[in-house]
C-alpha positions in Angstrom: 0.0 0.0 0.0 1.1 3.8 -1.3 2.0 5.6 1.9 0.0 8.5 2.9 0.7 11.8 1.6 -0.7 15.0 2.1 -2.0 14.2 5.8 -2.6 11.2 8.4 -6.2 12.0 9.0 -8.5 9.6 6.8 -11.3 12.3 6.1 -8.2 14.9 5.0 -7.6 15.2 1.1 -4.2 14.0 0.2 -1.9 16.2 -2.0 0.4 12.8 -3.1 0.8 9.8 -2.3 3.6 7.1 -3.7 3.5 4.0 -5.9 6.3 1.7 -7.0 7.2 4.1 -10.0 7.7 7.3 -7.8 5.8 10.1 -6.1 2.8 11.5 -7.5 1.9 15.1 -6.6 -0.9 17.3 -6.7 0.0 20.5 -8.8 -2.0 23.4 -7.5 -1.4 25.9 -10.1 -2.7 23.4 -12.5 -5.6 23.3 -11.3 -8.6 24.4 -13.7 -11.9 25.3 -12.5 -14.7 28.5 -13.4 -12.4 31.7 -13.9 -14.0 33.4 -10.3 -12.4 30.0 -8.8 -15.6 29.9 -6.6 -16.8 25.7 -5.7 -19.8 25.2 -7.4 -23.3 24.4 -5.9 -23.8 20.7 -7.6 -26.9 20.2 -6.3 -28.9 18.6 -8.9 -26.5 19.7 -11.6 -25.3 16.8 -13.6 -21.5 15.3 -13.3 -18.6 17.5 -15.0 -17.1 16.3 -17.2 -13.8 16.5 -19.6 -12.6 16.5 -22.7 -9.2 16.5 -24.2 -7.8 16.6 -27.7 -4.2 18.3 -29.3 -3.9 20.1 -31.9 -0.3 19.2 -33.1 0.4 22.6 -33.3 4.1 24.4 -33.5 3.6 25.8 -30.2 3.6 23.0 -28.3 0.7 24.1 -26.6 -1.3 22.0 -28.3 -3.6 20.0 -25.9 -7.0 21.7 -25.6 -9.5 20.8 -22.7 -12.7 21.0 -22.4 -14.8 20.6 -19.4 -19.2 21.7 -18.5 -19.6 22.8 -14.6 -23.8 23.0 -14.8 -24.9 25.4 -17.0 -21.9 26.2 -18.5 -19.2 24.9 -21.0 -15.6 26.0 -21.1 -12.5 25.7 -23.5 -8.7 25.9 -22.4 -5.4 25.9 -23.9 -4.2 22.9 -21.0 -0.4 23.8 -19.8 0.1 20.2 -18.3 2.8 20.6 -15.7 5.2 22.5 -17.6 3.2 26.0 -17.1 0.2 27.4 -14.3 -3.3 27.4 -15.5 -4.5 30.8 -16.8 -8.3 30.9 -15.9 -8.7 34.7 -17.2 -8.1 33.6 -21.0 -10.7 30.8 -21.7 -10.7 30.6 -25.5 -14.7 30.0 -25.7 -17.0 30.2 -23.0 -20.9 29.3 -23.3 -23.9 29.9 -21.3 -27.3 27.7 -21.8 -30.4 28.6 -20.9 -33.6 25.7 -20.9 -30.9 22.5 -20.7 -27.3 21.7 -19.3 -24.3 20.1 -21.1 -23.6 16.7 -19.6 -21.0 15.0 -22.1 -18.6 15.7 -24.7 -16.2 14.7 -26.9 -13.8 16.1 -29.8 -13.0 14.5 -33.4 -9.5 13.7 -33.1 -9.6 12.6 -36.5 -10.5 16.0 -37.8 -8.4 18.5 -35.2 -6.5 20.9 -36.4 -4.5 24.5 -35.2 -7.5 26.4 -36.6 -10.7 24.2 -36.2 -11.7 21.5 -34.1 -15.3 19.5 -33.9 -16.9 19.4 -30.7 -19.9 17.2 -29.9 -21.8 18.0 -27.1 -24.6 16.5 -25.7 -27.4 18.0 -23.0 -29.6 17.3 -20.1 -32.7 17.8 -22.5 -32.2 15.3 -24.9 -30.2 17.5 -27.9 -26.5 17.3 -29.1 -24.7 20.6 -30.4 -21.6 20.2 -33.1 -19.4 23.3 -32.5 -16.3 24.7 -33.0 -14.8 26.4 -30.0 -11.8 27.7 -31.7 -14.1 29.7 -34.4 -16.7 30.1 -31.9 -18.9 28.3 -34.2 -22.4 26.9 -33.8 -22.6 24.5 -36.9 -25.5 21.9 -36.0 -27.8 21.2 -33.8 -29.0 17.4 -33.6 -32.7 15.7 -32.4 -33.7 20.2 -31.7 -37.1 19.2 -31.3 -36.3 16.2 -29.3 -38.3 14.1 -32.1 -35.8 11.7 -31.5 -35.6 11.1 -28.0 -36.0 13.3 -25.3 -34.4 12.1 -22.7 -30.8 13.1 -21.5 -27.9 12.4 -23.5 -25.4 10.2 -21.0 -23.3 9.8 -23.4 -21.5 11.0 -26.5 -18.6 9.6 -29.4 -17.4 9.9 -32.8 -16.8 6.9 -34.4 -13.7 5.4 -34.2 -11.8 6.6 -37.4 -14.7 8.7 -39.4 -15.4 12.3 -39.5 -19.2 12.5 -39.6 -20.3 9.9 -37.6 -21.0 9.8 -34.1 -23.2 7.6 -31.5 -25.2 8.9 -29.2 -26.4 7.2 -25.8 -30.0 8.5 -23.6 -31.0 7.3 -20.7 -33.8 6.0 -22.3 -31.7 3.3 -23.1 -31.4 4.1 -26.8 -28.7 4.7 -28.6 -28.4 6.2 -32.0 -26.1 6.8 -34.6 -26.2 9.8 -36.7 -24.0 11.7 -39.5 -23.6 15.1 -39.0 -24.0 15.5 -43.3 -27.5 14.4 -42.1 -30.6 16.2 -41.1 -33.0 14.7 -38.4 -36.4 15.7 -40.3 -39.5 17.4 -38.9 -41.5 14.8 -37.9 -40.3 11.9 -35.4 -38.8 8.9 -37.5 -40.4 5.9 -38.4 -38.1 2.5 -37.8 -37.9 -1.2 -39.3 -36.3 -4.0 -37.4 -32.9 -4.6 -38.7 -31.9 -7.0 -36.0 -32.7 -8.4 -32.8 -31.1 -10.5 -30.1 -31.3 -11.4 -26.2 -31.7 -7.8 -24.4 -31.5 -5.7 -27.7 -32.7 -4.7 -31.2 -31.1 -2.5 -33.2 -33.5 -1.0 -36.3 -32.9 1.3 -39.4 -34.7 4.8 -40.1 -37.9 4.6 -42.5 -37.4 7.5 -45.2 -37.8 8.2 -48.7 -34.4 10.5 -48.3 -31.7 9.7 -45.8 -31.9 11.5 -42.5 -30.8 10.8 -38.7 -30.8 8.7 -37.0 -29.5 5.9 -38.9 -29.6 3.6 -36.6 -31.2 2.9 -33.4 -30.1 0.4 -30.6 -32.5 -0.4 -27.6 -30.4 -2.0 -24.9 -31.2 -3.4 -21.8 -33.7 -1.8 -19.3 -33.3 1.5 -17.9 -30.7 4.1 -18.7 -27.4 3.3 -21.1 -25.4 4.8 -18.6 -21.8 4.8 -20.7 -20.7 2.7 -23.8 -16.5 3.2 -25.0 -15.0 1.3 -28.3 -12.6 -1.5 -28.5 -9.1 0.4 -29.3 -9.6 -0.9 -32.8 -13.3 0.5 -33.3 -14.3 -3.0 -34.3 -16.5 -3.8 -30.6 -18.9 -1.3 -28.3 -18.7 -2.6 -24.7 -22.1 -1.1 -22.9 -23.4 -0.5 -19.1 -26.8 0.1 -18.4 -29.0 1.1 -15.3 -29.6 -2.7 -15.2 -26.2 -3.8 -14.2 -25.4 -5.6 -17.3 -22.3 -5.5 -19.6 -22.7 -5.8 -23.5 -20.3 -5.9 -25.6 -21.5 -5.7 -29.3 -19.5 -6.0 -32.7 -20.3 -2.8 -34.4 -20.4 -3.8 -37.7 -22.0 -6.8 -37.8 -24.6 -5.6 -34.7 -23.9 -9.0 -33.1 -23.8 -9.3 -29.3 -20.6 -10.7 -28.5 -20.8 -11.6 -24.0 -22.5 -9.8 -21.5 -21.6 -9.4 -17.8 -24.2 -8.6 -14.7 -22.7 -6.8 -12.3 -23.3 -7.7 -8.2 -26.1 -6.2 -7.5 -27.0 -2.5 -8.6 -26.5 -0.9 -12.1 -23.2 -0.1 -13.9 -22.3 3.1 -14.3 -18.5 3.3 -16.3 -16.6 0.9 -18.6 -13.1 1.0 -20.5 -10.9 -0.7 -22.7 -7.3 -2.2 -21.5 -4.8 -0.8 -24.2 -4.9 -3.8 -26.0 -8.4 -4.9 -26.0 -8.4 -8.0 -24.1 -9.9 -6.3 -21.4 -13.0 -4.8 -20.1 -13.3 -3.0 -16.2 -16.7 -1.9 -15.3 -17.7 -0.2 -12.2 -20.9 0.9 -10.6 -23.2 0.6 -8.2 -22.0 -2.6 -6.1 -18.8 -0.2 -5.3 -17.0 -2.4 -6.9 -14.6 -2.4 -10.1 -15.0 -6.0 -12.2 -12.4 -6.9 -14.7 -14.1 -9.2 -17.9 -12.2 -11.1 -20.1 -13.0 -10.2 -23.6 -11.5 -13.2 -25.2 -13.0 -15.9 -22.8 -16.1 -13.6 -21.8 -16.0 -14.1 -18.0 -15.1 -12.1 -14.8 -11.2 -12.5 -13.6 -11.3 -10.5 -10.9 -13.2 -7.9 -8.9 -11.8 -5.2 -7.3 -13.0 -4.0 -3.6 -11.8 -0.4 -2.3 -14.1 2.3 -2.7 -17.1 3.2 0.2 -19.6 4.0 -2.7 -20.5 4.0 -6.1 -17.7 3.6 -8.8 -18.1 6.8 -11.3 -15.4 6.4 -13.5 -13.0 3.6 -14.6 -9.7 3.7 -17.1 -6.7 2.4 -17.7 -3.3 3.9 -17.8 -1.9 2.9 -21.5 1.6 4.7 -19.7 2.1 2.5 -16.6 1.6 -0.7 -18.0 4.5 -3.0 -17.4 5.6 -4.8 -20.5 8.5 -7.6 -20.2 9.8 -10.2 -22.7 11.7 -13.1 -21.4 11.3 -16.2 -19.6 9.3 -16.3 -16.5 10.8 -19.2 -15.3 14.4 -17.9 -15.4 13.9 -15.2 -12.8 15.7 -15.4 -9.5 16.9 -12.6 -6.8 14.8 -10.6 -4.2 11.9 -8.8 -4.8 14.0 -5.2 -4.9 16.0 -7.2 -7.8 12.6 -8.0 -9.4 11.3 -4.2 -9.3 13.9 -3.0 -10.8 13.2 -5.0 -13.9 10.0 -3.6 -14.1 9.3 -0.2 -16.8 6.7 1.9 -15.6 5.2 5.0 -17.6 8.1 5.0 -20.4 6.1 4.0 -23.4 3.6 6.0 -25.2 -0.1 4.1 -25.5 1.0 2.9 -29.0 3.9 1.5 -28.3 2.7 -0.5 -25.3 -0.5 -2.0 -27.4 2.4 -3.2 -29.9 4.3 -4.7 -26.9 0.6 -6.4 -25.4 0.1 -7.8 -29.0 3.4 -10.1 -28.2 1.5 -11.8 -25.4 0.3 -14.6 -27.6 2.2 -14.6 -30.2 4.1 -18.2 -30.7 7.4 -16.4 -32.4 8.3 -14.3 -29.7 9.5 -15.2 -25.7 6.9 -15.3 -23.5 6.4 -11.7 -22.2 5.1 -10.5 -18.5 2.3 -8.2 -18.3 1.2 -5.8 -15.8 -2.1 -3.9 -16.4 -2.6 -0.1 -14.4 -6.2 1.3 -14.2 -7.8 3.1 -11.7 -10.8 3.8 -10.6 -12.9 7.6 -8.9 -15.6 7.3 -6.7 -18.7 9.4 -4.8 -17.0 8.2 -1.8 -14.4 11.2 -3.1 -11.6 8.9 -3.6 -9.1 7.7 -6.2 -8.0 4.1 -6.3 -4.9 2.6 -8.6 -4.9 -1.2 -9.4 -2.7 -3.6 -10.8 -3.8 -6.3 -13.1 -1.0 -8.8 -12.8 0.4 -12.5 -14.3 -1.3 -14.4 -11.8 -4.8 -13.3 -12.2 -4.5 -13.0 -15.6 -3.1 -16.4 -16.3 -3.5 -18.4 -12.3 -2.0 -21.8 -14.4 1.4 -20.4 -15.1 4.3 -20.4 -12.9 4.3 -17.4 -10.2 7.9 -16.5 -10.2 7.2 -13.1 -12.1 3.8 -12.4 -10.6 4.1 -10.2 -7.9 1.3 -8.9 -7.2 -0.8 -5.9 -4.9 -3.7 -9.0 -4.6 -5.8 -10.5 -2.7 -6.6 -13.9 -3.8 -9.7 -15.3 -2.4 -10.1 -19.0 -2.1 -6.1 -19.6 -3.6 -6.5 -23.5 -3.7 -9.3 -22.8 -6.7 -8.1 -20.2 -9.0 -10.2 -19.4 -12.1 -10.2 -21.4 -14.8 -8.0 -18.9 -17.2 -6.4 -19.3 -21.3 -3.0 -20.1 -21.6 -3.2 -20.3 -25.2 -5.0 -22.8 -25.4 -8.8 -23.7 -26.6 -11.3 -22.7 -24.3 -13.2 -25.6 -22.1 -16.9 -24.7 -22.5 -19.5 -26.0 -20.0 -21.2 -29.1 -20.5 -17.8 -31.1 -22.2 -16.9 -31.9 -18.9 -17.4 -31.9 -15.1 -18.6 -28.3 -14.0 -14.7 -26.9 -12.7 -14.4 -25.3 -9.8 -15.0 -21.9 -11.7 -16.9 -21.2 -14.6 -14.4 -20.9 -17.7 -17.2 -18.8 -19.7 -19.9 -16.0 -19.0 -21.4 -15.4 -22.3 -23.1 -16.7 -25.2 -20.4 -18.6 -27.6 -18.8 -15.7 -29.9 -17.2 -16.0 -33.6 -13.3 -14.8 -33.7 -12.4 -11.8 -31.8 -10.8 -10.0 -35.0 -12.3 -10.8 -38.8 -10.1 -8.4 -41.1 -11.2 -9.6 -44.3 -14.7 -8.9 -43.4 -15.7 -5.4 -45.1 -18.9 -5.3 -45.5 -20.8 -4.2 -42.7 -23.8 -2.5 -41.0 -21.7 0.1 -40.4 -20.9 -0.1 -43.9 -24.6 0.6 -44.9 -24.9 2.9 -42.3 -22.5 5.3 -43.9 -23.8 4.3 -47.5 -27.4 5.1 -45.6 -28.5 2.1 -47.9 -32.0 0.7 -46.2 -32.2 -1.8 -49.3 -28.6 -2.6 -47.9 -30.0 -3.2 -44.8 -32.8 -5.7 -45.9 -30.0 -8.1 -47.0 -28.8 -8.7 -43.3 -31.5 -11.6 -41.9 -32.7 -11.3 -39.1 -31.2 -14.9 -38.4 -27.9 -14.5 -39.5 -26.1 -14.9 -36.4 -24.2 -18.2 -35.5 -26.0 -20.5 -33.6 -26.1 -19.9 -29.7 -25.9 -23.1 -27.5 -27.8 -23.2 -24.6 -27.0 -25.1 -22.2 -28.1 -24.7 -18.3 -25.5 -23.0 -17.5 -25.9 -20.6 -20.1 -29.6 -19.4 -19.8 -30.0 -16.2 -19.7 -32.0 -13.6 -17.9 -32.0 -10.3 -19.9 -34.7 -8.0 -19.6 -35.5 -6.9 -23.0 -35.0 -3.1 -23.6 -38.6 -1.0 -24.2 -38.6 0.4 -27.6 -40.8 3.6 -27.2 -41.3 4.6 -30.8 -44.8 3.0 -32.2 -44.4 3.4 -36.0 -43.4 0.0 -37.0 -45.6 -2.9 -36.7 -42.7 -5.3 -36.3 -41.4 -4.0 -33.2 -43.8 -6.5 -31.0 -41.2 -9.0 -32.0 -39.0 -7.6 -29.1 -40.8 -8.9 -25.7 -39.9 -7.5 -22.2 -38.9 -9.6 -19.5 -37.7 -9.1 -16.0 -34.1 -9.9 -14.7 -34.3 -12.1 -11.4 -30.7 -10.9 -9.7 -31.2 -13.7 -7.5 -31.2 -16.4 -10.7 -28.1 -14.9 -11.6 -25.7 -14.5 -8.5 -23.6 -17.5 -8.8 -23.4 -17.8 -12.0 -21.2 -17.3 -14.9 -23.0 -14.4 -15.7 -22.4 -13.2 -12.6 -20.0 -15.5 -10.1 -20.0 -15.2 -6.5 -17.3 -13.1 -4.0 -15.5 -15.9 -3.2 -15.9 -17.6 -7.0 -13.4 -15.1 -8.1 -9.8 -13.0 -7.4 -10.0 -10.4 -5.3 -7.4 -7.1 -5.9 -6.8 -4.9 -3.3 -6.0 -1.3 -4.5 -2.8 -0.3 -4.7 -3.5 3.1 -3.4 -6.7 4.5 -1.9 -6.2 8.2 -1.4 -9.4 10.8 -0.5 -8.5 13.5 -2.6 -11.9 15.9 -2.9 -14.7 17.3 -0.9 -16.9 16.3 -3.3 -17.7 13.4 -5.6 -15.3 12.8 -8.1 -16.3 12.4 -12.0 -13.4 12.5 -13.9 -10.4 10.2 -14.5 -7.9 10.7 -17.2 -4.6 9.3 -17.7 -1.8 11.7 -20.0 1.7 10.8 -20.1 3.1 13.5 -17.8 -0.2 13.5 -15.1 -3.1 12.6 -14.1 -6.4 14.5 -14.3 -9.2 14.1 -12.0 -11.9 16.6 -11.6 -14.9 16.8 -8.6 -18.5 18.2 -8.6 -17.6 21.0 -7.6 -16.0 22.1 -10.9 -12.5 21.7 -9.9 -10.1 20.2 -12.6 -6.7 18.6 -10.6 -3.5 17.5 -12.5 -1.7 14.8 -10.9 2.3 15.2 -11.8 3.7 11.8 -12.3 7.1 10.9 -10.6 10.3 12.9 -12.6 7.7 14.9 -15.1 7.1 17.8 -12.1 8.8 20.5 -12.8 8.9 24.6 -11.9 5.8 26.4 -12.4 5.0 30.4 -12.6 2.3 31.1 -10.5 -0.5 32.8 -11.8 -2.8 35.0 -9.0 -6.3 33.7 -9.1 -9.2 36.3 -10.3 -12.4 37.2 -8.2 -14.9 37.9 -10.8 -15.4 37.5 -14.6 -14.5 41.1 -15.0 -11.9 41.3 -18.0 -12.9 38.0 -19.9 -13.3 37.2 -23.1 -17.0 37.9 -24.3 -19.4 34.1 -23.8 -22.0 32.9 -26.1 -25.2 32.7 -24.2 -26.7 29.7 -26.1 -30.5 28.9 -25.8 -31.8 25.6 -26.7 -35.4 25.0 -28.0 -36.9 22.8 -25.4 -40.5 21.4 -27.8 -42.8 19.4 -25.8 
């Protein structure tokens, strides 16, 4: 465990605290926030969020933030840790009357020194495309909420395009629009394109092509947060029913699912490689889900509340090659073998993609996330060798774990096939979670929903069966319990194909889907600092800091060990007196 920093008082907020790779400290004068510097009053507000993206300009200045504290919206140039924040020259500022902004996200695809796209989406059901740098309003998306009108909980371009971009409400819809597209005057008309257990996805009915065009209906309740696969090919969901679903995006084919412990889920990410999936939620707990064998590894227990945000550091993952069974010395000898935060996200994926590859020495892998809380507090984890793989030999694997029930690890790949239930005698552990799934990656496969999507080809559409999906096996221990998704528009007279049914948590605790306490590994956290007064809804992992942010509109940076170094401080302001004019933006609110 990290030793305390900043305080010995458990209710004080910590300024640092220490890991195996160094000190981390809390850089005041990087701290962003509302210019006046004044907390803000979250009562009712929805969670701040940010946003980062860099411009690759000459400068080197060129990471922008982004961040919404209630009703308003605010764009930075972001110093890091080489210079102090400068709160008195926003470059764009915005004010909304009728709605709030509660997501966003830039097209990093598209960025540039003198115009980035910003999608934004609002309490109210619409999303905004603008262009902070030219203070531009270009489109407004579902204005009349004819499309849904309840609040957009999330937001995302497409991996890889410039127009399009999904869209998540806490109806429990999502949609996918292209921002070439217009929505239309009247609310859209759908056909079933596809359906499977706790979904449907269906296709817009138009003579001309307009948004949306698509719309998924997933689980019940609110789509709380949904993040693509580093390679854009899979969507990994979390709804206000507890489930995980992870989808293939082209093909619209639900690849596993995950039910949390009891309560909804409310984050998910990617590891760096993809082979990964952490969720967290509303059991307080963070759950790591194999994406290749669809099944839960490990859980993690360390926060006091709900789990608000979970992500992985692409920087501190720990990538060795060698042979694991050569190793000998102390464990000092051991740590210093181990490279922490030296490779860029790209460079470590590379490295990951070594980790089952039959040409190459075996290779030791150490996964970082963490995880922010309403309990106020941050918590690092380490995904190591022996929960990952339990069957190999332990020399390499050291580990800030708790392992519950040692003597009957889970059943984990080695590399070899997977052992499905109902071949043999039921393990000790389930080896599987999920339906059966085709390959993880299909590269020769080009044509795609997505495909049609972008083509906005319905006729395309019709080709796709609504039975051509691989067969499912199911066996006892694979019955599921979904609870079908309601669809709520009324204009097509196939969707009473999609029944609603309730999920019995009771049925499943204990199984596959969702495996008991004791059924799995345990991690402790490797730290567990309090470091805000108020819940905390940000988590962001850059190469020279962390970023966290609060309710209360604060934005901390987090200097990792060796990349701290002298800042000029920069006197904070008392009132808005002197800034830059804001757009006061007003949103038509149709009911």
């Amino acid at each position: 465990m990290a030793t305390e920093g900043g305080g010995k008082e458990m209710n004080e907020i910590k300024t640092q605290f220490t890991t195996r790779e160094g000190l981390y400290k809390l850089l005041p004068h990087s701290e962003y926030s509302r210019p006046n510097r004044v907390p803000f009053n979250s009562q009712g507000s929805n969670p701040v969020r940010v946003s980062f993206v860099n411009l690759n300009d000459q400068s080197g200045n060129g990471d922008r933030l982004c961040f919404n504290v209630g009703r308003e919206l605010y764009f930075y140039i972001y110093k890091g840790v080489r210079k102090a924040a400068d709160l008195s020259k926003p470059i764009d500022k915005r004010i909304y009357k009728g709605t709030q902004p509660t997501c966003h996200d830039f097209n990093h695809l598209t960025a540039t020194a003198e115009s980035v796209s910003l999608l934004v989406g609002f309490s109210a059901g619409q999303v905004q495309l603008i262009d902070p740098i030219k203070k531009e309003t270009s489109k407004l998306f579902n204005e009349e909420r004819l499309i849904d009108k309840s609040r957009v909980t999330c937001v995302k371009w497409v991996p890889g395009s410039e127009s399009l971009f999904l869209v998540a409400h806490s109806s429990g819809n999502m949609y996918l629009y292209n921002v070439e597209h217009t929505c239309g005057t009247t609310a859209p008309h759908y056909q079933l394109l596809k359906q499977g257990e706790s979904f449907a996805v269906h296709t817009c009915k138009s003579k001309s092509t307009r948004n949306p065009l698509l719309k998924w209906t997933v689980g019940e309740g609110a789509l709380n947060e949904f993040a693509f696969s580093p390679d854009g090919k899979f969507l990994a969901c979390v709804s206000q029913d507890g489930f995980l679903r992870v989808f293939n995006f082209d093909s619209v084919e639900l690849h596993g699912t995950m039910k949390s412990y009891f309560g909804g889920l409310l984050c998910v990410c990617w590891s760096p490689d993809g082979k990964y999936i952490v969720t967290g939620g509303e059991d307080d707990l963070v759950t790591v889900w194999s994406f290749v064998d669809c099944r839960v590894i490990a859980r993690g227990h360390g926060h006091k509340s709900w789990v608000s945000v979970v992500a992985f550091d692409p920087y501190t993952t720990s990538v060795e090659e060698g042979d694991p069974m050569e190793f000998s010395g102390s464990d000092e000898d051991f740590q210093d073998l181990l490279h922490f935060g030296r490779d860029r996200a790209n460079s470590t994926q590379s490295r990951l993609s070594k980790r089952n590859s039959t040409d190459s020495r075996p290779v030791s892998v150490t996964y970082r996330f963490g995880s922010v809380g309403q309990d106020t507090q941050l918590c690092l984890w380490d995904l190591t060798e022996d929960i990952l793989f339990p069957h190999q030999p332990l020399s390499r694997a050291r580990t800030h774990t708790n392992v519950m029930n040692a003597t009957s690890p889970p059943a984990g790949s080695n590399g070899n096939s997977v052992t499905t239930p109902g071949n043999c005698a039921p393990p000790p552990l389930p080896r599987s979670n999920s339906l059966p799934h085709s390959a993880v990656s299909n590269a020769g496969s080009k044509s795609s929903v997505m495909d049609g999507a972008i083509a906005s080809g319905v006729s395309k559409f019709a080709t796709l069966s609504l039975h051509d999906r691989k067969e499912r096996h199911h066996e006892k221990d694979h019955k599921r319990n979904h609870s079908m998704g309601h669809i709520s528009s009324k204009s097509s007279d196939k969707l009473n194909l999609v029944t609603k049914t309730k999920t019995d948590p009771a049925k499943t605790l204990g199984t596959p889907l969702c495996p008991r306490m004791e059924d799995v590994p345990l991690l402790e956290p490797l730290i567990c600092k309090k470091i805000a007064h108020e819940r905390l809804t940000v988590l962001i992992f850059l190469e020279d800091c962390i970023v966290t942010a609060c309710q209360e509109g604060f934005i901390c940076t987090w200097g990792r060990p060796g990349k701290v170094g002298s800042q000029r401080k920069i006197a904070p302001i008392d009132s808005e007196q002197g800034q830059l004019p804001h757009s006061v933006c007003f949103l038509s609110l149709s009911r």
